[in-house]
C-alpha positions in Angstrom: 0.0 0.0 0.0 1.3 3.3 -1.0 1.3 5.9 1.4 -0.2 8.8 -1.0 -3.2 5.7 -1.9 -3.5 5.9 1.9 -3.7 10.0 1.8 -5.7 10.2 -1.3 -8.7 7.2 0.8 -8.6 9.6 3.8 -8.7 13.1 2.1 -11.5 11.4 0.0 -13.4 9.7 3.2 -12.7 12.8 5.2 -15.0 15.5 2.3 -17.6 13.0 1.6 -17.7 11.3 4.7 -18.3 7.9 3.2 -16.2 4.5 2.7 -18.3 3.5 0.4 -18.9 6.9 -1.5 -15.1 6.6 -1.2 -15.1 3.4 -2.7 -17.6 4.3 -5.8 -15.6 7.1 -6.9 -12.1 6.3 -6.5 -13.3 2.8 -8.4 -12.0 0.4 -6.2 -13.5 -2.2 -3.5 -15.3 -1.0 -0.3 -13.2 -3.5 1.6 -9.7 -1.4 -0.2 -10.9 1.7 1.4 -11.6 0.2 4.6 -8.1 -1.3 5.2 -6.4 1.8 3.8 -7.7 4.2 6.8 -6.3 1.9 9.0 -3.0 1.1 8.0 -2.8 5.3 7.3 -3.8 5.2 11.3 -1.1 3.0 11.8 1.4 4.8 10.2 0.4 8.3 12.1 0.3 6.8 15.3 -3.5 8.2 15.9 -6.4 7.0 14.8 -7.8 10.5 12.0 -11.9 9.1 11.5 -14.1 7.6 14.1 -17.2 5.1 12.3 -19.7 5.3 15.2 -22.5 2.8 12.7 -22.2 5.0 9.1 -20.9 8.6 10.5 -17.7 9.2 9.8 -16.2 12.0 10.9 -12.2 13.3 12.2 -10.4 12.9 14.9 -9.0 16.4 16.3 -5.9 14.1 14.9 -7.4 14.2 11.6 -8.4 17.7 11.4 -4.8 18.0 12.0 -3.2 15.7 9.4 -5.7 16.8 6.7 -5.0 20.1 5.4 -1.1 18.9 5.2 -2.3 15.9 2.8 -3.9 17.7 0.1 -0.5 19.7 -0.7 1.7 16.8 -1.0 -0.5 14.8 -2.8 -1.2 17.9 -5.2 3.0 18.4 -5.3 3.2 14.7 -6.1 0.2 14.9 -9.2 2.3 18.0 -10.4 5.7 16.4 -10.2 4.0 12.9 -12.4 2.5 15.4 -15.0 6.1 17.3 -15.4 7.5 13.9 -15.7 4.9 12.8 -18.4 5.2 15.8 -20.6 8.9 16.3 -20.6 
Protein backbone atom coordinates (compact mmCIF):
# COMPACT_ATOMS: atom_id res chain seq x y z
CA UNK A 1 0.00 0.00 0.00
CA UNK A 2 1.28 3.25 -0.95
CA UNK A 3 1.28 5.90 1.41
CA UNK A 4 -0.20 8.81 -0.96
CA UNK A 5 -3.16 5.66 -1.94
CA UNK A 6 -3.52 5.85 1.95
CA UNK A 7 -3.69 10.03 1.83
CA UNK A 8 -5.73 10.20 -1.31
CA UNK A 9 -8.67 7.23 0.77
CA UNK A 10 -8.61 9.64 3.85
CA UNK A 11 -8.72 13.12 2.09
CA UNK A 12 -11.52 11.38 0.03
CA UNK A 13 -13.39 9.73 3.19
CA UNK A 14 -12.67 12.82 5.18
CA UNK A 15 -14.95 15.54 2.33
CA UNK A 16 -17.55 12.96 1.63
CA UNK A 17 -17.70 11.30 4.71
CA UNK A 18 -18.26 7.94 3.20
CA UNK A 19 -16.20 4.54 2.73
CA UNK A 20 -18.34 3.45 0.44
CA UNK A 21 -18.87 6.85 -1.46
CA UNK A 22 -15.12 6.63 -1.20
CA UNK A 23 -15.06 3.37 -2.73
CA UNK A 24 -17.58 4.28 -5.81
CA UNK A 25 -15.62 7.13 -6.88
CA UNK A 26 -12.07 6.34 -6.46
CA UNK A 27 -13.34 2.78 -8.40
CA UNK A 28 -12.00 0.39 -6.23
CA UNK A 29 -13.48 -2.19 -3.52
CA UNK A 30 -15.27 -0.96 -0.28
CA UNK A 31 -13.24 -3.51 1.64
CA UNK A 32 -9.71 -1.37 -0.16
CA UNK A 33 -10.89 1.74 1.44
CA UNK A 34 -11.64 0.22 4.61
CA UNK A 35 -8.09 -1.31 5.23
CA UNK A 36 -6.38 1.81 3.75
CA UNK A 37 -7.70 4.20 6.81
CA UNK A 38 -6.34 1.89 9.00
CA UNK A 39 -2.99 1.05 7.97
CA UNK A 40 -2.78 5.29 7.33
CA UNK A 41 -3.76 5.25 11.30
CA UNK A 42 -1.06 3.05 11.80
CA UNK A 43 1.41 4.83 10.21
CA UNK A 44 0.45 8.25 12.05
CA UNK A 45 0.34 6.81 15.25
CA UNK A 46 -3.52 8.17 15.88
CA UNK A 47 -6.42 7.01 14.81
CA UNK A 48 -7.84 10.48 12.03
CA UNK A 49 -11.87 9.09 11.55
CA UNK A 50 -14.09 7.63 14.14
CA UNK A 51 -17.24 5.13 12.29
CA UNK A 52 -19.67 5.31 15.16
CA UNK A 53 -22.52 2.78 12.72
CA UNK A 54 -22.16 5.04 9.14
CA UNK A 55 -20.91 8.63 10.47
CA UNK A 56 -17.66 9.21 9.79
CA UNK A 57 -16.24 12.00 10.91
CA UNK A 58 -12.16 13.28 12.18
CA UNK A 59 -10.44 12.86 14.92
CA UNK A 60 -8.98 16.43 16.26
CA UNK A 61 -5.87 14.11 14.87
CA UNK A 62 -7.37 14.18 11.58
CA UNK A 63 -8.39 17.73 11.40
CA UNK A 64 -4.81 18.00 12.01
CA UNK A 65 -3.24 15.75 9.41
CA UNK A 66 -5.66 16.78 6.71
CA UNK A 67 -5.01 20.05 5.42
CA UNK A 68 -1.09 18.90 5.24
CA UNK A 69 -2.26 15.93 2.78
CA UNK A 70 -3.88 17.72 0.07
CA UNK A 71 -0.53 19.66 -0.70
CA UNK A 72 1.73 16.78 -1.05
CA UNK A 73 -0.49 14.78 -2.81
CA UNK A 74 -1.17 17.85 -5.17
CA UNK A 75 2.97 18.44 -5.28
CA UNK A 76 3.24 14.66 -6.07
CA UNK A 77 0.20 14.92 -9.24
CA UNK A 78 2.34 18.03 -10.37
CA UNK A 79 5.68 16.38 -10.20
CA UNK A 80 4.03 12.93 -12.36
CA UNK A 81 2.46 15.39 -14.96
CA UNK A 82 6.12 17.26 -15.36
CA UNK A 83 7.53 13.92 -15.72
CA UNK A 84 4.86 12.76 -18.37
CA UNK A 85 5.22 15.79 -20.63
CA UNK A 86 8.88 16.32 -20.60
Amino acid sequence: MSRFDAMQHFIRVADLGSFADTADQLGVARPVVTRRIPALAENLGVKPITRPKRQHTLTNAGVVSLEPCRPILQASADAESDVIAS
